[in-house]
Backbone as CSV, one residue per row, in Angstrom:
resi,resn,N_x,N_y,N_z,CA_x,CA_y,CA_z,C_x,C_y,C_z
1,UNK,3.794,86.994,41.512,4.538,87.797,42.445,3.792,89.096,42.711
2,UNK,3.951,89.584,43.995,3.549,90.843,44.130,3.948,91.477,44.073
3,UNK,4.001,93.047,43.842,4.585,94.826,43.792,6.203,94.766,44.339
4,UNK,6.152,93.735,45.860,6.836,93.922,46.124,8.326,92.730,46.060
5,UNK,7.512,91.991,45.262,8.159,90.283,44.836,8.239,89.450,45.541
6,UNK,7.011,89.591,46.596,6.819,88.376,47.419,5.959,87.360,46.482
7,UNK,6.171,86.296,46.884,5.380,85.138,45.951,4.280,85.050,46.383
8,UNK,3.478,84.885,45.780,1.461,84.464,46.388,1.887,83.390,47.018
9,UNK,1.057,83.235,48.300,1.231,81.872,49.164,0.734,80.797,48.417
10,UNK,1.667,80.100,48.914,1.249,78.379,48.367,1.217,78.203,46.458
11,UNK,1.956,79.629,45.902,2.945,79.268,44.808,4.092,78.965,44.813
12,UNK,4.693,77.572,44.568,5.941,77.548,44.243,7.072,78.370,43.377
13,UNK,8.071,79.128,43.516,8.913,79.488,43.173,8.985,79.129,41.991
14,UNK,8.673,80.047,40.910,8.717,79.534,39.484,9.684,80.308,38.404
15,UNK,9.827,80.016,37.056,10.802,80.785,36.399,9.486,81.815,35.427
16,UNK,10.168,82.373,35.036,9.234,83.629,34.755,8.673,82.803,33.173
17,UNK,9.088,81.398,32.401,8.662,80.810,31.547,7.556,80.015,32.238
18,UNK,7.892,79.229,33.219,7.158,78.196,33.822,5.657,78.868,34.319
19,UNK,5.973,80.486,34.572,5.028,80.611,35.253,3.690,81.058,33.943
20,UNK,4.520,81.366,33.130,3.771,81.587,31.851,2.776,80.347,31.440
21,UNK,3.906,79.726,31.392,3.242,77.735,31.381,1.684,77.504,32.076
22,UNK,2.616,77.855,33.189,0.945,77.324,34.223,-0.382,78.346,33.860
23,UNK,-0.194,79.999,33.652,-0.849,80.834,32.785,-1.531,80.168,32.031
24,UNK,-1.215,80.409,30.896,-1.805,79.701,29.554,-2.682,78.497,29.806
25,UNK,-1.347,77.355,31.037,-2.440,76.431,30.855,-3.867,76.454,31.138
26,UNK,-3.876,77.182,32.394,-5.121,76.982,33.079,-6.187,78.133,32.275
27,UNK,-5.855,78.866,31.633,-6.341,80.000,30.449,-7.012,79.253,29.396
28,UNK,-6.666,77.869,29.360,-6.811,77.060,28.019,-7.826,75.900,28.632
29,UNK,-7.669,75.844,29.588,-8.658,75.236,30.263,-9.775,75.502,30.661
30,UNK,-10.065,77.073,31.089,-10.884,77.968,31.376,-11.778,78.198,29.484
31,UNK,-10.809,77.935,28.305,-11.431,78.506,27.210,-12.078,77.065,26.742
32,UNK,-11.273,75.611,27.024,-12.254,74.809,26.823,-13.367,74.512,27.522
33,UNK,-13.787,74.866,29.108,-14.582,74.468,29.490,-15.968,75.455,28.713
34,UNK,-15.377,76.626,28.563,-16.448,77.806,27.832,-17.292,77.127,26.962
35,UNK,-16.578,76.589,25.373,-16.839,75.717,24.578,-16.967,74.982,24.723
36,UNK,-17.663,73.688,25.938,-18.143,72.211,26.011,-19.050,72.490,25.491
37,UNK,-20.048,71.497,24.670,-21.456,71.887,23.846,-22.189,71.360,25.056
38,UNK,-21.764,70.521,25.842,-22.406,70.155,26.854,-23.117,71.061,28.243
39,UNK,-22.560,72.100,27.899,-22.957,72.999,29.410,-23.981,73.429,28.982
40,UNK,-24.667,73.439,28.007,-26.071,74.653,27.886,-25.749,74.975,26.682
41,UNK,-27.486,75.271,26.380,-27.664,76.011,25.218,-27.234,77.553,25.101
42,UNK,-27.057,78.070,24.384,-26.135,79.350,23.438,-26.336,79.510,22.095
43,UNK,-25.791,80.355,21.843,-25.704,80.838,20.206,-24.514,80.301,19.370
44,UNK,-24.691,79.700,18.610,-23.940,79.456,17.757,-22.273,80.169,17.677
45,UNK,-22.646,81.559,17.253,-21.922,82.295,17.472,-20.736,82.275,18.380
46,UNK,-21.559,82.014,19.889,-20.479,82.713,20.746,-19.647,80.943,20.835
47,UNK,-20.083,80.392,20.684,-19.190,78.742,20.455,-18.218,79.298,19.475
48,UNK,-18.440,79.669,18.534,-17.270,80.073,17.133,-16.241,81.218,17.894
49,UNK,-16.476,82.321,18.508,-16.102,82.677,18.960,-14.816,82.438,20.345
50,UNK,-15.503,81.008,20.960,-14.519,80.616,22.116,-13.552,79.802,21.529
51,UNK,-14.450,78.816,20.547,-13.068,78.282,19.877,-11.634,79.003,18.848
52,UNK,-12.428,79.782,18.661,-10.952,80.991,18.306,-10.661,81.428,19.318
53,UNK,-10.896,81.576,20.735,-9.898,82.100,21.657,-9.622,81.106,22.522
54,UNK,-9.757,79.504,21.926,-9.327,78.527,22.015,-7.795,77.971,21.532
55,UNK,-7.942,78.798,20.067,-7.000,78.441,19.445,-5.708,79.169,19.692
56,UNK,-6.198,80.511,20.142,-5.035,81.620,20.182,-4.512,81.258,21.634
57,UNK,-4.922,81.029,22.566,-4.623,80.597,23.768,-3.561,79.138,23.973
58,UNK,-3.693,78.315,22.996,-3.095,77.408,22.259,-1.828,77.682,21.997
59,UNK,-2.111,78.809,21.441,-0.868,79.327,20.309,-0.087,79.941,21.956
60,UNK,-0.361,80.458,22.853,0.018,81.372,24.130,0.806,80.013,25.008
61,UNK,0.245,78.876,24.961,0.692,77.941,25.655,2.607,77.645,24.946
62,UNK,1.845,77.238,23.204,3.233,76.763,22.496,4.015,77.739,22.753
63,UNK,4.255,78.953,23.111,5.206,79.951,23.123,5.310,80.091,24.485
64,UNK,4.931,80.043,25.316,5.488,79.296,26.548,6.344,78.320,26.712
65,UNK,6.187,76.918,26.514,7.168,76.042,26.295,8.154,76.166,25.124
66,UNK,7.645,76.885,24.067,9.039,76.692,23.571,10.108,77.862,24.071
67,UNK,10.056,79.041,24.650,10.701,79.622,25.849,11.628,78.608,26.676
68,UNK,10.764,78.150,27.233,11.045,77.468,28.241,12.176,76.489,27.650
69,UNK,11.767,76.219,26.534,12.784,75.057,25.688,14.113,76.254,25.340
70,UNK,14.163,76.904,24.635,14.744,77.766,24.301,16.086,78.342,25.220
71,UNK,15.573,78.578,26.556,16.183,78.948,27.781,16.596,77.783,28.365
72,UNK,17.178,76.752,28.113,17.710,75.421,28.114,16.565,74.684,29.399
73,UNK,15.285,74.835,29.619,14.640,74.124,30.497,14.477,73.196,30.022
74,UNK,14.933,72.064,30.098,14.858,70.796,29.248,13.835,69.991,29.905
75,UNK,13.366,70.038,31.271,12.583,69.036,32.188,11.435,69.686,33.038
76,UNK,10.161,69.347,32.672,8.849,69.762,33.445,8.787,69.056,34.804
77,UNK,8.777,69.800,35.750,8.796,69.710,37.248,7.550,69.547,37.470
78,UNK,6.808,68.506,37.411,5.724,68.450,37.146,5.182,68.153,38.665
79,UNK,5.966,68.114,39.647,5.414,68.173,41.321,5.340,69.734,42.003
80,UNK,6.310,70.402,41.246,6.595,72.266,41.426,5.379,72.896,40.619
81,UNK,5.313,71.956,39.355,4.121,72.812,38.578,2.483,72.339,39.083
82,UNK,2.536,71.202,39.839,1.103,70.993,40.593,0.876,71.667,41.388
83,UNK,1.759,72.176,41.886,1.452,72.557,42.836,0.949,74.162,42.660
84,UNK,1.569,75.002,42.275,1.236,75.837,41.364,0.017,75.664,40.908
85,UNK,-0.552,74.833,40.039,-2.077,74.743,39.807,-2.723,74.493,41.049
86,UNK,-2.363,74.221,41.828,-3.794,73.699,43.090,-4.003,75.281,43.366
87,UNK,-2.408,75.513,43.740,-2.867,77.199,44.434,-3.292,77.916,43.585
88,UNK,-3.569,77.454,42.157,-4.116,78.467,41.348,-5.701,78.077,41.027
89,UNK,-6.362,77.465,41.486,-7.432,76.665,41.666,-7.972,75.642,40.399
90,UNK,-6.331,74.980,40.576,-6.669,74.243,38.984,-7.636,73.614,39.356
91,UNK,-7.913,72.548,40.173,-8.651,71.636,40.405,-10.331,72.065,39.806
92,UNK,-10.323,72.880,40.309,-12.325,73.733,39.999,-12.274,73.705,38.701
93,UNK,-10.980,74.158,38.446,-11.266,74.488,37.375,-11.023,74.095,35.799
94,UNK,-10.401,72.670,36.381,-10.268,71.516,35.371,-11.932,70.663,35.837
95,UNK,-12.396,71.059,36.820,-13.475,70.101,36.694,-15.186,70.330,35.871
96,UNK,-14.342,72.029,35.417,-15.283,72.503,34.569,-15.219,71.661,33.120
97,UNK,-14.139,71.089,32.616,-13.989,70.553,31.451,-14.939,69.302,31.573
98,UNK,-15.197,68.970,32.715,-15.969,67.414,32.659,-17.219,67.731,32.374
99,UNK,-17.967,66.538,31.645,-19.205,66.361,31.016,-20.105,66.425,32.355
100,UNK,-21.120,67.009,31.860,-22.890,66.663,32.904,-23.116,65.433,32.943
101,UNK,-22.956,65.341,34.661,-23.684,63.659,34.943,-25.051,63.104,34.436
102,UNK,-25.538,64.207,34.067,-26.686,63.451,33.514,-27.140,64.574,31.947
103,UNK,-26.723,64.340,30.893,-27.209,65.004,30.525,-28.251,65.232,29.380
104,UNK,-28.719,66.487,28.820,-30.280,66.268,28.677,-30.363,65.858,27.273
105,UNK,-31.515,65.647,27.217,-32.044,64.948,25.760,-31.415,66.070,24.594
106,UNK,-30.762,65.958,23.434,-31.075,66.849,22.407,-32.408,67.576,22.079
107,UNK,-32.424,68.448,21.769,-33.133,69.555,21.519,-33.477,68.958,20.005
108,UNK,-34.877,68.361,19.926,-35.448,67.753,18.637,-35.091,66.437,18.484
109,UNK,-35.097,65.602,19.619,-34.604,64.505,18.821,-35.623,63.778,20.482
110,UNK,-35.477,62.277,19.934,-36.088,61.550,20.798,-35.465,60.709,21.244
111,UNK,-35.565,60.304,22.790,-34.346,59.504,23.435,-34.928,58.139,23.250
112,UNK,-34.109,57.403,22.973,-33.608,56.056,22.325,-34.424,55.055,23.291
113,UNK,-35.449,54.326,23.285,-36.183,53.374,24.433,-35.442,52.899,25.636
């Protein structure tokens, strides 16, 4: 919503849990694509690092739904909440989670004949 509580275009009308929902989710999606081992080489480190803000983001989702549970939402609107992700650019950005079409040899190792 904006300043003035107009809704962002082409968000569906959401409850202030649900919208948390879609938050988190796509937050959690954004933190697994970080951590694919598949995108490129990095430091060790910062992998240890995403997967702890993997986990806590996790933890941001479960407290979302259970809200949502809590506040008697018993049923995921799961055509209200797509929609919501498109306009939130789930699509891009679930397609970051997918593996490299082609991807490269391990680093020290020799590819298989």
């Amino acid at each position: 919503m904006t300043a003035t509580g107009a809704s962002t275009p082409g968000i569906p009308a959401l409850t202030d849990a649900e919208h948390d929902l879609v938050d988190h989710y796509l937050a959690l999606i954004d933190r697994v694509a970080a951590v694919c081992p598949a995108s490129g080489p990095r430091p060790t480190y910062s992998l240890l690092l995403g997967a702890q803000a993997l986990v806590s983001e996790a933890v941001r989702l479960r407290t979302a739904a259970e809200l949502m549970f809590e506040r008697g939402e018993r049923e995921i609107h799961a055509s209200t909440l797509a929609q919501a992700l498109q306009a939130l650019d789930g699509e891009r950005r679930c397609q970051r989670v997918r593996l490299p079409a082609t991807p490269a040899a391990p680093h020290g190792n020799i590819e298989p004949p």
